[in-house]
C-alpha positions, 0 to 999 in steps of 0.5 A, spaced: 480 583 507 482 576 505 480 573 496 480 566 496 479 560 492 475 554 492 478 548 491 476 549 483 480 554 483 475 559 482 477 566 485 472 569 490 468 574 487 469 579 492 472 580 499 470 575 504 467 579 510 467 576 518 469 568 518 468 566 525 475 562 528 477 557 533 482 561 538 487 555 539 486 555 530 491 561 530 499 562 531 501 569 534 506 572 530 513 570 532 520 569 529 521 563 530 521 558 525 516 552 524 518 545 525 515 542 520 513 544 513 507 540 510 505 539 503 499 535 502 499 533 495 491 531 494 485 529 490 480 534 486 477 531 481 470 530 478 468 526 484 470 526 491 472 520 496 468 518 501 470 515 507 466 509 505 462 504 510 463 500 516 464 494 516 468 488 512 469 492 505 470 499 509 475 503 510 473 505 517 471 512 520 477 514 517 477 512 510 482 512 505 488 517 504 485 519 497 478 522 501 477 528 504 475 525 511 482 522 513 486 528 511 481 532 516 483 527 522 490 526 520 491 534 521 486 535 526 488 529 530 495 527 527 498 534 527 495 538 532 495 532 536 503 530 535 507 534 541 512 537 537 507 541 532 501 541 537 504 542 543 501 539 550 495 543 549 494 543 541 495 550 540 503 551 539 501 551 532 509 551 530 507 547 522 505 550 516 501 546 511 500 547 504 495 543 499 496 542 492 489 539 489 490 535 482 484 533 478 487 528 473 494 526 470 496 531 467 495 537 473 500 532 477 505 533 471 504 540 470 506 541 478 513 538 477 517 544 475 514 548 480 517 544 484 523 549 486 518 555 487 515 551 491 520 548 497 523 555 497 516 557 499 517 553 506 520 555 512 520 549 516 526 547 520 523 540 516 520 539 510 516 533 507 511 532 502 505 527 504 503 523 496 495 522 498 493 519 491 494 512 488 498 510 482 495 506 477 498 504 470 492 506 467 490 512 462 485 518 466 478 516 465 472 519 468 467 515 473 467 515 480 471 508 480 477 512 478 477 517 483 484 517 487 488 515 481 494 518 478 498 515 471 504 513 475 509 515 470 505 522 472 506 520 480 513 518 481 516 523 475 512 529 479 514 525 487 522 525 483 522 532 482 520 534 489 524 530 492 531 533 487 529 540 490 529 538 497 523 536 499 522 529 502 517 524 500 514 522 507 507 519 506 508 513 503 515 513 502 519 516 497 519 515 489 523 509 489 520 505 495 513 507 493 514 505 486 517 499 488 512 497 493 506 498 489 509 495 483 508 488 486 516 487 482 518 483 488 514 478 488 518 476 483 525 478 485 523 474 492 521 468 489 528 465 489 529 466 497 528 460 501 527 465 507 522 469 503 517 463 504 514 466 497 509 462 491 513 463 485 511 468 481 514 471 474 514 477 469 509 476 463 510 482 458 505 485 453 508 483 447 509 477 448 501 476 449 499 481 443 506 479 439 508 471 441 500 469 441 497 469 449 497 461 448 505 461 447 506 466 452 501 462 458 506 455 456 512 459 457 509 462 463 508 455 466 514 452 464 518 459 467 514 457 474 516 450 474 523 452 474 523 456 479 519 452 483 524 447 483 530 451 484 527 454 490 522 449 493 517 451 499 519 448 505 515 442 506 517 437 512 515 430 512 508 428 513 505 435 511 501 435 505 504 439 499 506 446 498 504 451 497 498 448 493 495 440 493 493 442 486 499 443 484 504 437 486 505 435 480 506 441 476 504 448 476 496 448 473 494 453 477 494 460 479 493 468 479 494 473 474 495 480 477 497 487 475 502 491 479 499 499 481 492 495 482 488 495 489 484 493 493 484 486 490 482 488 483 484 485 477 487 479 480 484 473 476 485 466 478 486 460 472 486 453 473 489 451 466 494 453 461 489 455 456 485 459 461 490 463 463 492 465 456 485 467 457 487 470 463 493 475 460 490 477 454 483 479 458 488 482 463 493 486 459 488 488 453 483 492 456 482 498 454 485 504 457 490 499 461 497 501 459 501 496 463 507 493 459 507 486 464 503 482 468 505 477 474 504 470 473 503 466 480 502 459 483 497 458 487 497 457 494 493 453 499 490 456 505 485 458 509 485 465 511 490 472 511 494 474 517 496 482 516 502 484 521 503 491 522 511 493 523 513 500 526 520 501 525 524 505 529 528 510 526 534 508 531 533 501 529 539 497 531 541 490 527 540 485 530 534 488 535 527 483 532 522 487 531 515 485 534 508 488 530 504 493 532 498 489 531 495 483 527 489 483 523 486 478 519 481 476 514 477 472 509 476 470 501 469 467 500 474 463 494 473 466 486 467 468 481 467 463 475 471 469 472 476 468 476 475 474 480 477 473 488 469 476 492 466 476 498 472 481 503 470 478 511 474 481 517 476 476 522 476 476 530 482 472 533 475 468 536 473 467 529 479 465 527 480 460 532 473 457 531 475 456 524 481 452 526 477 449 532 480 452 539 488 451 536 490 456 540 498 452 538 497 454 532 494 460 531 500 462 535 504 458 531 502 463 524 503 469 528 510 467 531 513 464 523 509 470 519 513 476 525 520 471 524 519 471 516 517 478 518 525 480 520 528 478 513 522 481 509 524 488 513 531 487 512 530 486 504 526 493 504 533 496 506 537 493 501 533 497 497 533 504 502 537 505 507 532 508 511 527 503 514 520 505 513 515 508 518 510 503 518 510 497 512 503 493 513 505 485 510 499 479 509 500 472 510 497 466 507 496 461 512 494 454 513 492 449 520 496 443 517 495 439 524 495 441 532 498 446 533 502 447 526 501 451 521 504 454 514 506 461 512 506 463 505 508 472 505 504 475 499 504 482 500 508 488 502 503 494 503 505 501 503 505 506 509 497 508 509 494 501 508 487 499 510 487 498 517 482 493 517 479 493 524 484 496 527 481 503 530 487 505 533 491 504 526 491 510 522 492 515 528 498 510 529 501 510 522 500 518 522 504 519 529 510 514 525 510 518 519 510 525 522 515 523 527 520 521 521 518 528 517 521 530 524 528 527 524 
């Protein structure tokens, strides 16, 4: 007889009786070891995650990584499916998967020191982790808004201490690079490099808005974004009109106040003034429950719609070799509410696209060929902070139509291994196969 606990962790009241199995779902004993130890670290809170809906604002038919859906599919199409753990015929079954289901933060601490009972526990010839949550720097709340979400001290400390027993971070990345990513950090640290073709950005600390005064903190703010604008200015030809913004030609104004360990274009606030933006930081770093000590101050950028590059590197990438994305996909904003909140999500087509931009196909091709040669510097950046390139890594771009067949990159996001696919069907089957291969080296 077989006891089992459902995901709530409630014992079965008595000895389960006959389940029906699908043949091709059972191993036959061997001693032979299993290539992969898998341990899938997911969501059990009050409120499960759907897949959500087609269409602009949707994940697609395979969700979000938090959601019950994409784990299903990423085991019954990305395991089962990978020849070196499914086999030709999906039967070989030469992996075994482990789930560790957390409800809120405090699950996710309380798993840390079990670490090392847990990877002792594998027998895989490889051992990986795959980190299915999201991190925010915000306190647990209830509410189905907050499914998904996990304190990010709680999130990285736990990722850490699997990674120091001996288990891998393979989904998305490990602790460092993840946290680094998500932190939105870079944008501040890449607002120097001429190469990185980013706005400028700086840091603006809790204290110095709740402490200083949120007016001296937004002039401050201003003043620090001039100086880096003008000790890096954006890359702006004769005869193109000014960059990145025309708003902001003769002084920064204007701009973007975000959070890092913020998604899905949530708690980015747009301002137009230096009292609306003391507005602006004291809104954004004083909502109650939000427990991050900075916020990113950014200037604003002209342009007319996003471009998402999707890059695969190979595990044996070789320096100098330039790397072409897996795929491009873009899409729209409808602009900004009146309190400043960026609406109205629309995937575009290449057709649409080029409508927009009335036929310039130079142009368009322009975008594509400037955000991939941008591209190479930024994946090179990301190994400066780990040696080992990333799987997958999705980054945006802001462009613009400057004239026939000439058009302005701007980057704006590095986004981690797991991202929204947009309207690539094919997306998420894709990055599983490139997580899995790496687990596998």
């Amino acid at each position: 007889s077989i006891m089992l606990k459902d995901r709530p962790s409630h014992k079965a009241p008595s000895a389960l009786g006959p389940r029906r199995l699908q043949p091709w779902r059972v191993r036959l004993p061997s001693s032979e070891l299993p290539e992969l130890s898998l341990l899938l670290v997911r969501w059990n809170g009050e409120h499960q995650i759907n897949a959500g809906v087609e269409g602009d604002g949707g994940w697609g038919k395979f969700g979000c990584p938090p959601c019950d859906d994409y784990v299903s599919c990423m085991v019954s199409t990305g395991v089962y499916g990978h020849p070196a753990l499914g086999g030709a015929d999906r039967c070989q079954g030469s992996f075994e998967i482990f789930s560790l289901f957390v409800k809120h933060s405090r699950d996710m601490l309380e798993s840390a020191p079990m670490a090392p009972w847990m990877v002792a526990h594998m027998k895989g010839r490889k051992k990986v982790s795959f980190w299915l949550l999201w991190p925010a720097e915000w306190e647990d709340a209830g509410g189905a808004d907050y499914a998904g979400y996990i304190e990010k001290r709680a999130m990285f400390g736990t990722m850490r201490a699997y990674e120091a027993a001996g288990l891998r971070s393979g989904f998305p990345h490990p602790a460092d690079l993840y946290e680094l990513i998500t932190s939105k950090s870079w944008l501040c640290s890449l607002a120097l490099h001429p190469q990185a073709h980013c706005p400028a950005a700086t840091l603006v600390s809790k204290g110095s808005v709740t402490g200083g005064g949120a007016a001296q903190a937004a002039r401050k703010a201003l003043t620090a974004l001039e100086q880096i604008r003008r000790r890096n200015p954006f890359p702006c030809k004769p005869g193109e009109r000014p960059a990145p913004s025309n708003i902001n030609k003769n002084g920064v104004q204007k701009g973007v106040v975000k959070l890092g360990w913020s998604w899905e274009g949530r708690f980015v606030l747009s301002f137009e003034s230096e009292r609306e933006l003391a507005q602006r930081l004291t809104e954004i770093l004083t909502t109650p429950g939000c427990m991050a000590s900075t916020c990113i101050v950014q200037e604003w950028v002209d342009f007319d719609f996003e471009m998402r590059l999707y890059f695969l590197p190979p595990d044996d990438w070789q320096p100098g070799v330039w790397l072409a994305p897996a795929k491009v996909e873009c899409n729209s904003w409808g602009g900004f509410s009146e309190e400043g909140r960026p609406h109205t999500f629309r995937k575009l087509t290449e057709e649409q696209c080029l409508e927009w931009w009335e036929q310039d196909v130079d142009a368009l091709k322009h975008a594509t060929t400037e955000a991939t040669e941008l591209g190479q510097f930024l994946l090179a950046w990301l190994l400066c902070m780990d040696a080992q390139p990333v799987p997958m890594v999705r980054m945006d771009f802001m462009i613009s139509r400057l004239g026939k067949g000439q058009a302005r990159v701007v980057f704006g996001e590095y986004c981690e291994l797991g991202a929204c696919c947009l309207a690539w069907e094919n997306g998420p089957p894709t990055i599983w196969r490139a997580a899995l291969d790496s687990a596998l080296k």
